[in-house]
N, C-alpha and C positions, 0 to 999 in steps of 0.2 A: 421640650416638655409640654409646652400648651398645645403645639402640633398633635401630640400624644394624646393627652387629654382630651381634646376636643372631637380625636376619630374615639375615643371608647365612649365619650356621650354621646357621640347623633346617632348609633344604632338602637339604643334603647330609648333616647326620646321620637323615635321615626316610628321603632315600632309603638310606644307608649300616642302615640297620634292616633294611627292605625286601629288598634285595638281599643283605646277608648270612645273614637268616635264613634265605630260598628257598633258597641253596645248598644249605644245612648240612641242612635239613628233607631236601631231594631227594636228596641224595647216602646220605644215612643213614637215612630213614624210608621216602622211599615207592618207591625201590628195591627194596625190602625186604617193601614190602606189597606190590607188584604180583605179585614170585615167590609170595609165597603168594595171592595170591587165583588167578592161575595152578595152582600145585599142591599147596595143600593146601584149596580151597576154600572162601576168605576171604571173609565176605560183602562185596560192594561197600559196604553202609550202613557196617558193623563197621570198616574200611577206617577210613573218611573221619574216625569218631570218633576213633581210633588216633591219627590223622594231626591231627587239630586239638587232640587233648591232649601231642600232642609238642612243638606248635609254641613254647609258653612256655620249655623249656629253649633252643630254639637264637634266640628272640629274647633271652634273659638273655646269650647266646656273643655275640651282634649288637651289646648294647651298646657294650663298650668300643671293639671294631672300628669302630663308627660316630664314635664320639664323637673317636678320632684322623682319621677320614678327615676330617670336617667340620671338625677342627681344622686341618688342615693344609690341605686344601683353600682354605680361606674365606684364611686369614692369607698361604698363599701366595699365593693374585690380588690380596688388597690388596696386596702387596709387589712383585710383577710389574707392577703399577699403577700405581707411586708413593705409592697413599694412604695408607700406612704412614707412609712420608719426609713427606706434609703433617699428617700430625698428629704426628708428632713435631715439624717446624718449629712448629706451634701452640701449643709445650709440654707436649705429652702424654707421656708417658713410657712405654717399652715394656710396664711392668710393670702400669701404668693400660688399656691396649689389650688386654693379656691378659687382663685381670677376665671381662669379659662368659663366656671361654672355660672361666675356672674356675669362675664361676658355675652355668652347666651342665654341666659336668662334673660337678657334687657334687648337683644334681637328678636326672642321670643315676646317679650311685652311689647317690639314697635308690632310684629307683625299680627299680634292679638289684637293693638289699637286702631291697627288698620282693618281688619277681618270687619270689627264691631262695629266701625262708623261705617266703611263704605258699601261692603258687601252685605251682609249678614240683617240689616234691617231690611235691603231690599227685597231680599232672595226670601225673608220670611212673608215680606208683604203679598210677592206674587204668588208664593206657594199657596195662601190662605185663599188671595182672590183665584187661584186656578183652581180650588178646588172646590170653592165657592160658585162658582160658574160653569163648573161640571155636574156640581149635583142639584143645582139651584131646581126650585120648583116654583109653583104661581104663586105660594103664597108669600110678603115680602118677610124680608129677612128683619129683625126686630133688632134694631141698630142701639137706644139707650131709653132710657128711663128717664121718668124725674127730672127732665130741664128744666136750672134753675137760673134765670138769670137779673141782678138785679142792675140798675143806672141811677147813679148818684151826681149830684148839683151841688155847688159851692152859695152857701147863701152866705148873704152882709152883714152881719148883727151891727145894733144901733152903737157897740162899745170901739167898732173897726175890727172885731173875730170875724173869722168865714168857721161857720160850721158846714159838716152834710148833712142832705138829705135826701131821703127816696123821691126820685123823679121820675123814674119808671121799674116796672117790675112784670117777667116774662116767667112764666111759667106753663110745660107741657106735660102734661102726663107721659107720652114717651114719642120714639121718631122710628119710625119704618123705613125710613132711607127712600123715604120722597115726600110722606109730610109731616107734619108734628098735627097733635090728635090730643084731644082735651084741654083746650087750651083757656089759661084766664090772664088778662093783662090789665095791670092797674098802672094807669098814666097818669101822673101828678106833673106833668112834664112844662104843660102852658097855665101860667100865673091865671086864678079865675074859675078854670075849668078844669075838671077834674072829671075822669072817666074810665069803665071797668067793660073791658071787651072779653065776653065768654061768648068761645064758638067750638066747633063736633073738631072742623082741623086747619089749615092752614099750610100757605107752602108759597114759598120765595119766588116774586117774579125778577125776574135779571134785567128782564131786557126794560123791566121800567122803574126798576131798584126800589120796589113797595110789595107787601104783605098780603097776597091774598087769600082773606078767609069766609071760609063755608061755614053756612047754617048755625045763627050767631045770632048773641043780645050785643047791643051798647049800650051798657046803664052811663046816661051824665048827672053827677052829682056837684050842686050846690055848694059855695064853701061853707056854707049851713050844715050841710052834713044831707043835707032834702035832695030828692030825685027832682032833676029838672025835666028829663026828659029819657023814654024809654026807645029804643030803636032796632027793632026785628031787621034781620036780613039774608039771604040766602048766599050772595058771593058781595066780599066787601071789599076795597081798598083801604089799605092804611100805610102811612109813610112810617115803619120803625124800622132800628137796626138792623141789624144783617146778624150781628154779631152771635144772638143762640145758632145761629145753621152753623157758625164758623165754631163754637162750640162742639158740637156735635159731628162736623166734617173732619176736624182736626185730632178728634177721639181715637186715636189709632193705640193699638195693643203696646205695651211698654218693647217687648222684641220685635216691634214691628219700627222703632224709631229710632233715630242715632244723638248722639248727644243736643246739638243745635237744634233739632225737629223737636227734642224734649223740651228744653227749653224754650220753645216757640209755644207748644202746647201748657206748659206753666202761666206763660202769662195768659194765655185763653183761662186757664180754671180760676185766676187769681181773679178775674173779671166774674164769675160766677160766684166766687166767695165760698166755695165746699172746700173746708177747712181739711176733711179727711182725705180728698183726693188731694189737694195743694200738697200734704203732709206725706202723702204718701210716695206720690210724683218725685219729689225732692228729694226722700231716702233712694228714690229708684234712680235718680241723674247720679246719685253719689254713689251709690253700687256700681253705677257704668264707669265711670271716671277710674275705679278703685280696680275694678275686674281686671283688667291689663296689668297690674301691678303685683296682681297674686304669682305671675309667673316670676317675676325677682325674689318674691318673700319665697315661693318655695324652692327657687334654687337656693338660696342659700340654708336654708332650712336642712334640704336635703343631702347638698354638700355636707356643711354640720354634725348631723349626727351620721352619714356615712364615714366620714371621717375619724370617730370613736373608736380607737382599738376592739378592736372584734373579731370573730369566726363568724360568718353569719353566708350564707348561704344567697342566691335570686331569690327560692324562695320565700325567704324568712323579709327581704328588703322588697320584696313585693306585697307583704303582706303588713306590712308597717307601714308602707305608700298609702295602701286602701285606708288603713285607720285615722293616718293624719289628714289625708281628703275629704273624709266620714267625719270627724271633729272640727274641722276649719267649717265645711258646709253648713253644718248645724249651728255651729257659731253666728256664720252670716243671714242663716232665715234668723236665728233668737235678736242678733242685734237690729235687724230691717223693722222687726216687729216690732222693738220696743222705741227703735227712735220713730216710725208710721204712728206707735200708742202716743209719743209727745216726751215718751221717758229720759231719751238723750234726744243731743241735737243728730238732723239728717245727715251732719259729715260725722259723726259719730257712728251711726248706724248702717254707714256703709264703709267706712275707714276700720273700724274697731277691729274685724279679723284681721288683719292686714298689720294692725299695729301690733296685736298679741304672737301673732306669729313671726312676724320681723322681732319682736325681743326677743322671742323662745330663742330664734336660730342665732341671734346675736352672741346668745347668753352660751349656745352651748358652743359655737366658735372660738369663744374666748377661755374659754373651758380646756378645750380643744387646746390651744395655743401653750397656754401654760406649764402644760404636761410636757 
């Protein structure tokens, strides 16, 4: 019997791979490359590479999508068949007939979880940079905005508290991906002295681990609050962190990172203190963690109500696939958004469809069972 089962699943979940990735590739990649090989003079080879390192994110989108069509397909024509009703008369029990489907289901989540971490962040990263480096022009590419970064100090109060306080503070207007450009620094960092560095831009020496900035004030201020001393300069040194460039280095696209690289990048933003991006970051690790999981919630899901006494057709259970895909989706942008707004927590807002649709299929399996 599961022998059985398992050959009338793989041909609708092969083709449900198949056909779901083509869309999502077509609709989103090579639309997209044809206009530039059109007008911005894409090479054809440049192209096709593009297009074969994209294809691992929208076969990772295929999975779950397949894995309910197959489910629902396959358990619906055994049910439109009868031979649901003769293995139940055999004494089979619903929840025994469903195996085979959570079985692959949870083959399909390992090999989803592997798509997502190992492949699928890389393959997007190159694709961007190969296509970035094919159509690149002199002007630089406009990497982030708004660098914010502050540095905080444990001070000794007279009671034996340690409060903070601002010790340093790094701000750019934005980073072209070779310097930061508007920059103002306020360093309360050396007991005494106190000093506010505005300069045109700035850009990290390695080889001597200090800051060098262009065409620049250094106000020093008094702890009076009095200017002590004003200082013009054209190229300066200064000994400060590293840390905004590793902000800014480490900004990589959320598809462009796997779960640990996320994570890595969390603590970079938590260093910045942009409470939107932190918030946002952390519904997006917990979307990632939850994504692999969609493929067990909708096998059974779809096991479940293929299961239902019914007449129903491929394509009536094709068309109830798309609905349930179309409602879990939407589900997942509404809840991302509201636990990113602060409304639920971030394992809420990436868990939540997951959890609603795991009761649904629970509720109608047992449904199922009773009968």
């Amino acid at each position: 019997m599961d022998r059985y089962l398992l050959s009338e699943l793989l041909p609708p979940f092969l083709f449900g791979v198949g056909a779901f990735s083509s869309i999502g590739v077509t609709i989103d990649a090579v639309f997209d490359l044809v206009r530039r090989i059109v007008e911005s003079g894409l090479p054809v080879g440049i192209a096709i590479q593009v297009f074969l390192l994209k294809m691992p994110y929208f076969i990772v989108l295929a999975f779950p999508m397949s894995t309910l069509l197959a489910t629902l397909m396959t358990y619906s024509r055994l049910s439109s068949e009868s031979e649901l009703i003769a293995l139940r008369g055999c004494g089979v029990s619903v929840y025994r007939m469903v195996l085979p489907a959570v079985v692959l289901s949870l083959l399909v989540t390992g090999m989803t979880f592997v798509f997502n971490e190992q492949i699928t962040p890389t393959a997007n990263y190159q694709a961007n940079q190969t296509l970035q480096n094919a159509i690149k022009s002199d002007k630089p590419v406009l990497k982030q905005q708004n660098i914010f970064y502050p540095e905080y100090r444990d001070i000794q109060e007279a009671d034996g508290t340690k409060t903070k306080m601002l010790a340093r503070l790094f701000y750019a207007d934005q980073f072209d991906g070779k310097r930061m450009k508007g920059l103002t620094i306020i360093d309360r960092s050396t007991a005494g002295l106190n000093q506010v560095v505005v300069a045109e831009s700035a850009q990290w020496n390695g080889s001597q681990s200090v800051w060098d900035f262009y065409n620049g004030t250094i106000y020093l201020v008094a702890p009076n609050g009095s200017y002590r001393n004003i200082l013009r300069f054209e190229q300066q040194q200064l000994k400060l962190p590293r840390t905004p460039l590793s902000l800014v280095e480490k900004s990589r696209d959320y598809g462009e990172m796997n779960i640990s690289e996320s994570l890595e990048q969390l603590t970079v933003e938590k260093l910045g203190g942009d409470r939107q991006k932190i918030r946002k970051l952390q519904v997006r690790i917990q979307q990632k963690i939850a994504l692999p999981f969609v493929c067990l919630v909708f096998g059974i899901v779809g096991a479940a109500m293929g299961s239902i006494p019914q007449r129903t057709g491929r394509g009536t259970s094709f068309g109830v696939c798309v609905i349930v895909i179309f409602t879990y989706y939407l589900l997942f942008f509404v809840s991302g958004a509201i636990g990113q707004a602060g409304v639920i927590s971030p394992f809420l807002g990436g868990w939540l469809p997951n959890f609603i649709f795991l009761g649904i299929g629970l509720f109608l399996l047992m449904r199922v069972a009773r009968r």
